[in-house]
MDTraj code that builds the backbone (N, CA, C; nanometers):
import mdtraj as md
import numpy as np

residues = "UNK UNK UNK UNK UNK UNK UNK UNK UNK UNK UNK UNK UNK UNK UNK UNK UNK UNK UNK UNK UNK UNK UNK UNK UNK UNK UNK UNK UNK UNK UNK UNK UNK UNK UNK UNK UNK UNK UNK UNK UNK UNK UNK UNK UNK UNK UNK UNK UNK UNK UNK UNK UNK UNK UNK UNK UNK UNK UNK UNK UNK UNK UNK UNK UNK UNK UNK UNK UNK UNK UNK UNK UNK UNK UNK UNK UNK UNK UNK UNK UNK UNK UNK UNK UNK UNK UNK UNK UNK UNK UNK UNK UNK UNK UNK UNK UNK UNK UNK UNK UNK UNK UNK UNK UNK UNK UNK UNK UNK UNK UNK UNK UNK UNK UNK UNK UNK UNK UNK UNK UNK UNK UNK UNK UNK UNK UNK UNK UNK UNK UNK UNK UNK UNK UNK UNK UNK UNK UNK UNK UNK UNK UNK UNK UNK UNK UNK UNK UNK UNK UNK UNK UNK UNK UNK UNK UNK UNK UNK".split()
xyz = np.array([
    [-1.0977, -0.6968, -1.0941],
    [-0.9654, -0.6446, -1.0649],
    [-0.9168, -0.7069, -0.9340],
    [-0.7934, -0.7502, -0.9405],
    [-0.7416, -0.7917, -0.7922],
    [-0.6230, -0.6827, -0.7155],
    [-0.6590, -0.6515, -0.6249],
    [-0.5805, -0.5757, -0.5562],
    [-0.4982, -0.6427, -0.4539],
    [-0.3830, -0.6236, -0.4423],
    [-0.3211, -0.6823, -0.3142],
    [-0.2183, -0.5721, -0.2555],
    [-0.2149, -0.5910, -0.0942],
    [-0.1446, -0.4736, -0.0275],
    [-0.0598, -0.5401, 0.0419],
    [0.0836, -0.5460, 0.0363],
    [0.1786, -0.5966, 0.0676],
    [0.2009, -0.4825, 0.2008],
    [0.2672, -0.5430, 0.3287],
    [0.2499, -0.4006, 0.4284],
    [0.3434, -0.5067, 0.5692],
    [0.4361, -0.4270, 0.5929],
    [0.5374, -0.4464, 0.7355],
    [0.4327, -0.4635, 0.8364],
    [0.4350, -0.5735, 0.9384],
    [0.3829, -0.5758, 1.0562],
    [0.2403, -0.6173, 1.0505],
    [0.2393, -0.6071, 1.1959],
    [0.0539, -0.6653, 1.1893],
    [0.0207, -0.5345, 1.2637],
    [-0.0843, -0.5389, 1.2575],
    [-0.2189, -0.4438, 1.3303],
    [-0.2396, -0.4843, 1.4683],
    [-0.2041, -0.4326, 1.5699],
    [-0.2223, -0.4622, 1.7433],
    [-0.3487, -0.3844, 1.7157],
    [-0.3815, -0.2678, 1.7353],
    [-0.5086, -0.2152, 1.8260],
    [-0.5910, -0.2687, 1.6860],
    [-0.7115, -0.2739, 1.7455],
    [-0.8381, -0.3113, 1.7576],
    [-0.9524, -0.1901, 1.6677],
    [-0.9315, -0.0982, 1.6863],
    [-1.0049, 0.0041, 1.6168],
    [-0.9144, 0.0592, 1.4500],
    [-0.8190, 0.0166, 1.4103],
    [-0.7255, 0.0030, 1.2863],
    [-0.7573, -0.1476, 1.2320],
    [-0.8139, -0.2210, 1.3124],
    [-0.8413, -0.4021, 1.2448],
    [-0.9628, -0.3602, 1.2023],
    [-1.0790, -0.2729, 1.3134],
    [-1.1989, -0.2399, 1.2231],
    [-1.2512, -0.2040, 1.1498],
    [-1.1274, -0.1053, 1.1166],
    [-1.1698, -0.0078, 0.9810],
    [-1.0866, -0.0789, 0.8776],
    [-1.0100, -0.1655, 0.9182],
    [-0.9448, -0.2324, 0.7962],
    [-1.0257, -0.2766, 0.7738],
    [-1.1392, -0.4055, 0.8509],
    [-1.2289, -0.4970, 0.7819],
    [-1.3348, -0.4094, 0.7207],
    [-1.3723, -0.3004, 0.8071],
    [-1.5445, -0.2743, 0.6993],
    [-1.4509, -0.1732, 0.5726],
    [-1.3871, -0.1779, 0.5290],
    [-1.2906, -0.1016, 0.4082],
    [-1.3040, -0.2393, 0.3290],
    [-1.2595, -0.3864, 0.3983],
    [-1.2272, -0.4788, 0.2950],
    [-1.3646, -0.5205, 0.2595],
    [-1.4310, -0.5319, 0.3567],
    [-1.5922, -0.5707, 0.3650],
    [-1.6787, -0.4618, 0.2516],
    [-1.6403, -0.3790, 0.2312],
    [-1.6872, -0.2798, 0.1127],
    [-1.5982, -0.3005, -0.0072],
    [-1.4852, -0.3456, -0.0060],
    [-1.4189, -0.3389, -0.1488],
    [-1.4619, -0.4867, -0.2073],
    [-1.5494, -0.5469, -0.1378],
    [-1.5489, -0.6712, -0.1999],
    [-1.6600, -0.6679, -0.2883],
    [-1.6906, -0.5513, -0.3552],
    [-1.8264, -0.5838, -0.3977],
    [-1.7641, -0.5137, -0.5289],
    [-1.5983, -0.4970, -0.5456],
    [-1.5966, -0.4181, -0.6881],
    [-1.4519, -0.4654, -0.7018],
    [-1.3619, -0.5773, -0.6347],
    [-1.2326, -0.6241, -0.6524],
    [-1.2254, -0.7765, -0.5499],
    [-1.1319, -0.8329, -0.5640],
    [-1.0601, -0.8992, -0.4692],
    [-0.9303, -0.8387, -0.3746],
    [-0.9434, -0.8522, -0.2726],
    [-0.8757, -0.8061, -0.2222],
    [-0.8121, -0.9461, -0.1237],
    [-0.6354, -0.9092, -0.1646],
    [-0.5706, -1.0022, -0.0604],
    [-0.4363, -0.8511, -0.0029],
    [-0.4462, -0.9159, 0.1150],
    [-0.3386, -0.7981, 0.2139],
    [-0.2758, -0.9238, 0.3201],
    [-0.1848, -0.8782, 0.2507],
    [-0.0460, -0.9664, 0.3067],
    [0.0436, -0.8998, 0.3893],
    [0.0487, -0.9589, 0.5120],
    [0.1754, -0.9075, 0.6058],
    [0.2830, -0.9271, 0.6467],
    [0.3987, -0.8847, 0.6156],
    [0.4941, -0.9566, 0.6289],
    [0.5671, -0.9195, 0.7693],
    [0.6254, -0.9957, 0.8483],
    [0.7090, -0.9837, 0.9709],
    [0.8472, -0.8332, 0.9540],
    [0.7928, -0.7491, 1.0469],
    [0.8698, -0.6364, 1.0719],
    [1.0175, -0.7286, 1.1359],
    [1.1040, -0.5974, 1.1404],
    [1.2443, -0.6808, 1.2166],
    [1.2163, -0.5787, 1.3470],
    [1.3170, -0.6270, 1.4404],
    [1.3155, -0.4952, 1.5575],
    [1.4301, -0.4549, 1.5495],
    [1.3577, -0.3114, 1.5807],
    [1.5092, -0.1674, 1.5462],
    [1.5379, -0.1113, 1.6740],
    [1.6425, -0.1516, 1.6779],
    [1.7065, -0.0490, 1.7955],
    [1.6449, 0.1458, 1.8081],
    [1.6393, 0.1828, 1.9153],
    [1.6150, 0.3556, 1.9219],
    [1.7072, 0.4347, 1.8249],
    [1.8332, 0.3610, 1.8627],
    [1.9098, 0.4833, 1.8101],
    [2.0257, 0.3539, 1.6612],
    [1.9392, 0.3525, 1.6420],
    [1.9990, 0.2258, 1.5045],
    [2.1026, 0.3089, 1.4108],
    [2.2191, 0.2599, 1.4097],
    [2.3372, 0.2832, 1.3068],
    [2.2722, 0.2985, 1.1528],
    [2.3283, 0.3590, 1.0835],
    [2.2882, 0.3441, 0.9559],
    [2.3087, 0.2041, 0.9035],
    [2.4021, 0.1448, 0.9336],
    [2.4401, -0.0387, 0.9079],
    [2.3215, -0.1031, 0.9879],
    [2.3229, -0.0908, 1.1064],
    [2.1553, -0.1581, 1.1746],
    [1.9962, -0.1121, 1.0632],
    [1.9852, 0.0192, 1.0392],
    [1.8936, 0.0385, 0.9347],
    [1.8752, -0.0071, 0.8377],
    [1.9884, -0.0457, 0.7525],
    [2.0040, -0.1273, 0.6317],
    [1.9953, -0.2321, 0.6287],
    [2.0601, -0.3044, 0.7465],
    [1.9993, -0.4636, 0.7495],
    [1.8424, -0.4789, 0.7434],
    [1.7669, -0.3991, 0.8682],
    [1.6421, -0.3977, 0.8790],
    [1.5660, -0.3930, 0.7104],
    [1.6197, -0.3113, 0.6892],
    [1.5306, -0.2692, 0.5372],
    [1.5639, -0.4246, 0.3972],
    [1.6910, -0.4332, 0.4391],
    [1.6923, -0.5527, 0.3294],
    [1.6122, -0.6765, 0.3776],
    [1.6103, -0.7088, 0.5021],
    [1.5313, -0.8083, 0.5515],
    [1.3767, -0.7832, 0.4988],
    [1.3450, -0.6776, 0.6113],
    [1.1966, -0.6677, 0.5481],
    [1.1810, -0.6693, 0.3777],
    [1.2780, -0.6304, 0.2960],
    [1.2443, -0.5876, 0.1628],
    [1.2299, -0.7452, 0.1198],
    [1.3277, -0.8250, 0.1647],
    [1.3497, -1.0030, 0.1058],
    [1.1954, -1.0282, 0.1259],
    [1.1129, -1.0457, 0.2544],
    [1.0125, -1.0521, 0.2165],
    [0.8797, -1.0552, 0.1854],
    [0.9174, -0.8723, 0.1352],
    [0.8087, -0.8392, 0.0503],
    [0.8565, -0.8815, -0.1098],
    [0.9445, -0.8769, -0.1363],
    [0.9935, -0.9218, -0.2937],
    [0.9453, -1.0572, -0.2924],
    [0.9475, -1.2061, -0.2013],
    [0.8816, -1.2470, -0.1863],
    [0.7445, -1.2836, -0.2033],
    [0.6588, -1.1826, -0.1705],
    [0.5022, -1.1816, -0.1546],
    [0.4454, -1.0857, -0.3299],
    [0.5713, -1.0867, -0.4146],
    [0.5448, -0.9919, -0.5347],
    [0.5047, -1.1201, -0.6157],
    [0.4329, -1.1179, -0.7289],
    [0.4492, -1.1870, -0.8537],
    [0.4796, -1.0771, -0.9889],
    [0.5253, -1.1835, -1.1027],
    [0.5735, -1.1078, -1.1814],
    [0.4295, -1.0206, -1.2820],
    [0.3332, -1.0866, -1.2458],
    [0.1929, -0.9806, -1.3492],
    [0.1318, -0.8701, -1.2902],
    [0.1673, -0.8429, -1.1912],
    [0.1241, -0.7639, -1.0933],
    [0.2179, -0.6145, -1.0994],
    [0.1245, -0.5193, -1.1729],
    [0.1760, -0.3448, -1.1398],
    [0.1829, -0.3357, -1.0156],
    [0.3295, -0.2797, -0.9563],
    [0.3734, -0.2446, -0.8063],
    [0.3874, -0.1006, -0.8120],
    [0.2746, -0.0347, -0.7005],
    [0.2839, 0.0864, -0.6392],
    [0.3053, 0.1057, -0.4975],
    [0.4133, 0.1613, -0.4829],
    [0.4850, 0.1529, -0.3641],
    [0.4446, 0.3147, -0.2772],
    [0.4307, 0.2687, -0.1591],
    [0.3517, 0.4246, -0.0633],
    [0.5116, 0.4534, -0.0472],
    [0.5388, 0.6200, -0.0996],
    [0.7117, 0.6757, -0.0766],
    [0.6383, 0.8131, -0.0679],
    [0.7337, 0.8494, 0.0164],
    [0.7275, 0.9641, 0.0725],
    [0.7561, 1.1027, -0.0136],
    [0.8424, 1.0432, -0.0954],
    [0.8877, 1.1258, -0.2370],
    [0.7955, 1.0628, -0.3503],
    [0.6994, 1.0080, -0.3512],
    [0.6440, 0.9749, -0.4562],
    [0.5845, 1.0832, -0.5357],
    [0.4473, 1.0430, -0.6057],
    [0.3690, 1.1217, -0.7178],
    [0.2191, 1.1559, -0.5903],
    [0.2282, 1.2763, -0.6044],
    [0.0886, 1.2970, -0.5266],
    [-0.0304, 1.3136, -0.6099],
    [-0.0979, 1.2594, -0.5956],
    [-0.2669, 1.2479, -0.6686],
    [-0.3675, 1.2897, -0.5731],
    [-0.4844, 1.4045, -0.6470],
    [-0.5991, 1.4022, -0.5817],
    [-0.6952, 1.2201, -0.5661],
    [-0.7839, 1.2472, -0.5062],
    [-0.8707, 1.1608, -0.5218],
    [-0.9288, 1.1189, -0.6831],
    [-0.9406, 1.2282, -0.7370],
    [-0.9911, 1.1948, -0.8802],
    [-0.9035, 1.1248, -0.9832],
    [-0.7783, 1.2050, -0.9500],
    [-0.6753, 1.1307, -1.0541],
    [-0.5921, 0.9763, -0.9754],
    [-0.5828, 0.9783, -0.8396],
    [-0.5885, 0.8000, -0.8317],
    [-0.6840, 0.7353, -0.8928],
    [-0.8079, 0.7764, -0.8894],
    [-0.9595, 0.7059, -0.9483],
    [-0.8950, 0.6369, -1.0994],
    [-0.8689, 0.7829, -1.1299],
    [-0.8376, 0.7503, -1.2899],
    [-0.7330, 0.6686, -1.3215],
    [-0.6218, 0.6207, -1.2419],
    [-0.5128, 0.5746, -1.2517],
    [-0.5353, 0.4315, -1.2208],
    [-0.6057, 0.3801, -1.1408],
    [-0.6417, 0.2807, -1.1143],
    [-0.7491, 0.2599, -1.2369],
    [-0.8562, 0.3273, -1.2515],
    [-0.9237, 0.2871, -1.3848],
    [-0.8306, 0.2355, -1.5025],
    [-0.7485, 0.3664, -1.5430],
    [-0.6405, 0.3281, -1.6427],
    [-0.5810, 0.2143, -1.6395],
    [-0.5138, 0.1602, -1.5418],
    [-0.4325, 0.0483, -1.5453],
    [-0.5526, -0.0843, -1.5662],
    [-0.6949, -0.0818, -1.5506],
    [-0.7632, -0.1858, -1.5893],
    [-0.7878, -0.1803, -1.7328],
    [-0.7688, -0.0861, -1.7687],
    [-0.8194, -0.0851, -1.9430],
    [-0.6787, -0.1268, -2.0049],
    [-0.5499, -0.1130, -1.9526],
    [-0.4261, -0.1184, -2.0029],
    [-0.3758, -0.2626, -1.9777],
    [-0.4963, -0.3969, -1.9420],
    [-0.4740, -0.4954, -1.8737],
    [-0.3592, -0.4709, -1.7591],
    [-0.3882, -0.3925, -1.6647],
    [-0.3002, -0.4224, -1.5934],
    [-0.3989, -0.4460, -1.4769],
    [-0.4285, -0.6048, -1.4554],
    [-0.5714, -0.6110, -1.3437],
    [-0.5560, -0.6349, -1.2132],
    [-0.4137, -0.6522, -1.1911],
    [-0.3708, -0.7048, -1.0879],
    [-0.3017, -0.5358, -1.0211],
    [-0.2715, -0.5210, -0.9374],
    [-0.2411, -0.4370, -0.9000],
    [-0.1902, -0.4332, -0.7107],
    [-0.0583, -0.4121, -0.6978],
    [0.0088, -0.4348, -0.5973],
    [0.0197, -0.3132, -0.5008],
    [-0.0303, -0.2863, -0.3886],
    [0.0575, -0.1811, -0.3489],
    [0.1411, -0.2086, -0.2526],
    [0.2402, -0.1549, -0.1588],
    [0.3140, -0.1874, -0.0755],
    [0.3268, -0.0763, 0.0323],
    [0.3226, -0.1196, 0.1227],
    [0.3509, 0.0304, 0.2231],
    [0.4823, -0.0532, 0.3543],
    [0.5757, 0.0185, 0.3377],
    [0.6706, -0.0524, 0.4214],
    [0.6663, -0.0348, 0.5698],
    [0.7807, -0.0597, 0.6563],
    [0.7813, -0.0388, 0.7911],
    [0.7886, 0.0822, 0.8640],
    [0.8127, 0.0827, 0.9529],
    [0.8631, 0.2480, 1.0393],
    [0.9769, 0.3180, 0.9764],
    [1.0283, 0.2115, 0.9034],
    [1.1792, 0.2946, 0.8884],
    [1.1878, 0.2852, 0.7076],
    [1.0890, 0.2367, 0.6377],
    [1.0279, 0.3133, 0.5041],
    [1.0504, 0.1653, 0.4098],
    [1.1242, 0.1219, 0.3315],
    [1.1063, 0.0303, 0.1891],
    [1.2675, 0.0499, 0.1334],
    [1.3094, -0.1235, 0.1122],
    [1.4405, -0.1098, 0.0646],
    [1.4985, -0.0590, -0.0761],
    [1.6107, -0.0018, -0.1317],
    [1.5881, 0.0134, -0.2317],
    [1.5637, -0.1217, -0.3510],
    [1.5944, -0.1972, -0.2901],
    [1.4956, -0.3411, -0.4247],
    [1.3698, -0.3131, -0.4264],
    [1.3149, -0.2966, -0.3427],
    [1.1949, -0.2982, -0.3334],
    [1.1519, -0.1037, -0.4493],
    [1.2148, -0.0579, -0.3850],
    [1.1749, 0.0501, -0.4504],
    [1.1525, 0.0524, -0.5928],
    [1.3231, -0.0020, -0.6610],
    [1.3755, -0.0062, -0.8082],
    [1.2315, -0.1258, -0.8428],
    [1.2036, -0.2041, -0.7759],
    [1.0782, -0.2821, -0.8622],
    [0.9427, -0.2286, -0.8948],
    [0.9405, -0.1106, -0.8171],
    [0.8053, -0.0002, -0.8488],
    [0.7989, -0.0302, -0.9718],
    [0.6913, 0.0404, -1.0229],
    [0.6074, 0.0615, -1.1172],
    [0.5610, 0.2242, -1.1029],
    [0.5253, 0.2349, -1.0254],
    [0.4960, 0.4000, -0.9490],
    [0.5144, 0.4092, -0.7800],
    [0.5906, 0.5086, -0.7966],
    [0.5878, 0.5566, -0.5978],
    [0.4537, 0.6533, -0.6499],
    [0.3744, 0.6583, -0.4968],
    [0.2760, 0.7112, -0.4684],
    [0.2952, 0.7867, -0.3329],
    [0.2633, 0.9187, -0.2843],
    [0.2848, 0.9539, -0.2052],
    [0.1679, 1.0341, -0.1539],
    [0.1028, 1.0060, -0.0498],
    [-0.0138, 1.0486, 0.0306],
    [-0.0212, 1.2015, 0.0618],
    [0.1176, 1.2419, 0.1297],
    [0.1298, 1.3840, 0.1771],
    [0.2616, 1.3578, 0.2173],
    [0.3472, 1.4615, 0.2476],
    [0.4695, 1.5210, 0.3054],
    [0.4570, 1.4970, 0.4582],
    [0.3400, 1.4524, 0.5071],
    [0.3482, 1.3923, 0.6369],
    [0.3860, 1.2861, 0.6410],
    [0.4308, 1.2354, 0.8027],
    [0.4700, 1.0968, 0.8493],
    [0.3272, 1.0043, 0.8554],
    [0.3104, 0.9518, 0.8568],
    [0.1784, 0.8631, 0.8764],
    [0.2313, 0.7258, 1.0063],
    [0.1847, 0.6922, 1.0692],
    [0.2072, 0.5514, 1.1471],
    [0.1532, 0.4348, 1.0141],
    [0.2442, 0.3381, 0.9989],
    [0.2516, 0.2256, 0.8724],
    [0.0897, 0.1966, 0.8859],
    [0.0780, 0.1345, 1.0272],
    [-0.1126, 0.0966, 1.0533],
    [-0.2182, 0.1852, 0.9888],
    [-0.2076, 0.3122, 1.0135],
    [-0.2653, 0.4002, 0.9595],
    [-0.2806, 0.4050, 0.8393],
    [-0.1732, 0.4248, 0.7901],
    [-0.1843, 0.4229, 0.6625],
    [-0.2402, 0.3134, 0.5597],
    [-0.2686, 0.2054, 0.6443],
    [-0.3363, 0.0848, 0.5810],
    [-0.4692, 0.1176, 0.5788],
    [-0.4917, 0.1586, 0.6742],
    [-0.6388, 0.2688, 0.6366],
    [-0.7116, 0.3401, 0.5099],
    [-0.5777, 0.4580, 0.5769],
    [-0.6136, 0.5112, 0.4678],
    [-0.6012, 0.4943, 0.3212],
    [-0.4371, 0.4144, 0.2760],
    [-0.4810, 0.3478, 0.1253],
    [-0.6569, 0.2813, 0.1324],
    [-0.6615, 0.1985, 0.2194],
    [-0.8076, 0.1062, 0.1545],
    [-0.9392, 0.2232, 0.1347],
    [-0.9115, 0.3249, 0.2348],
    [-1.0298, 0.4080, 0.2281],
    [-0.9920, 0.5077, 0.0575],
    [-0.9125, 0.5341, 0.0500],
    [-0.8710, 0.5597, -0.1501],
    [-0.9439, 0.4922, -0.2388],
    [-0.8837, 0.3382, -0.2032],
    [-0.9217, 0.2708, -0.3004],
    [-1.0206, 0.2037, -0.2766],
    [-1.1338, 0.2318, -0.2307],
    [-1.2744, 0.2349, -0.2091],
    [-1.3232, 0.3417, -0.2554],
    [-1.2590, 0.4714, -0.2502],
    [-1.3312, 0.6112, -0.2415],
    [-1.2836, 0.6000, -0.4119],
    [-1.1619, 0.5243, -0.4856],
    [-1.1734, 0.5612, -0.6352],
    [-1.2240, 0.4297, -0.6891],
    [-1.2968, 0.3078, -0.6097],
    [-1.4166, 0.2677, -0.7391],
    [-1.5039, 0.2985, -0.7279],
    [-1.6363, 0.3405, -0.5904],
    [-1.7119, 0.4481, -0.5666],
    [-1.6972, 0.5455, -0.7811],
    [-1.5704, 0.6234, -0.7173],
    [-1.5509, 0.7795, -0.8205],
    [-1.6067, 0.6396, -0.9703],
    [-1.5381, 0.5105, -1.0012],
    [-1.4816, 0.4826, -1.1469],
    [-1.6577, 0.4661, -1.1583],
    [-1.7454, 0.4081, -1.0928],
    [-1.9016, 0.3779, -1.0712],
    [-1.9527, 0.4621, -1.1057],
    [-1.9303, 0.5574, -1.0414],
    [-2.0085, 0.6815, -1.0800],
    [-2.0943, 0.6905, -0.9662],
    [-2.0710, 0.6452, -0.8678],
    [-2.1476, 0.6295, -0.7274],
    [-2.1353, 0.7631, -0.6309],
    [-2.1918, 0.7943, -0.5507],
    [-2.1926, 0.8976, -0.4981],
    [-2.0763, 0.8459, -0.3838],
    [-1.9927, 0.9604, -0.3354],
    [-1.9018, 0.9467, -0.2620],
    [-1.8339, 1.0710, -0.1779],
    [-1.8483, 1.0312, -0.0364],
    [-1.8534, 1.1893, 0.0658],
    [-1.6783, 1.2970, 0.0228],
    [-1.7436, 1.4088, -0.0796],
    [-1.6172, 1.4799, -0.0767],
    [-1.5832, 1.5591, 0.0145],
])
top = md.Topology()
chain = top.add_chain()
for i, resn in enumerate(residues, 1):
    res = top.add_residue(resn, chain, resSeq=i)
    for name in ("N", "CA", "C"):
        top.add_atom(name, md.element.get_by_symbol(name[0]), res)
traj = md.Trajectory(xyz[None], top)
């Protein structure tokens, strides 16, 4: 299965690069993994709704960009579909039996994912009703999707 994580910005601190690598350093033993970053824009504090929208179409150009067309896109939204741990497991299982082997996710900038980007989903996914910092959350997707091929294995995994 190939996974790829499309995601606004780079990673500054140092302890979010580490847990990114031993996350990728563990998923490599049950996918490929490519995580692509694309250049954030800079937002003013108090940004116009017209300043917001530029930002978002920029960043969205390119992540639409970094998409191919065989690739199921699940986009991190705040309004998305919330899943336990078990039923991402299964959802990600599912989409390998449904040839769908490729599998995209996207997590946008501070200021969220354009609507192109959205309308090209496949599924919004949504973590919690909390804010997350974008870095973070690169985390925690990889620690998921480690923790649901662990679950698809049948491997033991800390609940």
């Amino acid at each position: 299965m190939n996974i790829k994580i499309i995601t606004v910005g780079k990673i500054k601190e140092k302890f979010y690069r580490d847990a990114i690598l031993e996350y990728s350093k563990r998923l490599s033993s049950y996918c490929k993994l490519n995580i692509i970053e694309v250049n954030d824009e800079m937002t003013k504090e108090n940004a116009s709704v017209n300043e917001v929208n530029i930002v978002l179409r920029k960043e969205g150009e390119r992540i639409l960009k970094s998409i191919n067309n065989n690739e199921y896109i699940i986009v991190l939204a705040i309004n998305g579909k919330k899943l336990d741990s078990i039923e991402f497991a299964n959802k990600i299982n599912d989409l390998g039996i449904h040839s769908h082997s490729n599998i995209c996710f996207i997590i946008g900038g501070s200021l969220g994912l354009s609507d192109d980007v959205l309308k090209k989903a496949n599924m919004k996914l949504s973590f919690s009703d909390m804010t997350f910092p974008h870095q973070l959350m690169r985390v925690i997707l990889l620690e998921q999707i480690y923790r649901a091929f662990r679950i698809n294995n049948n491997e033991p995994y800390h609940k």
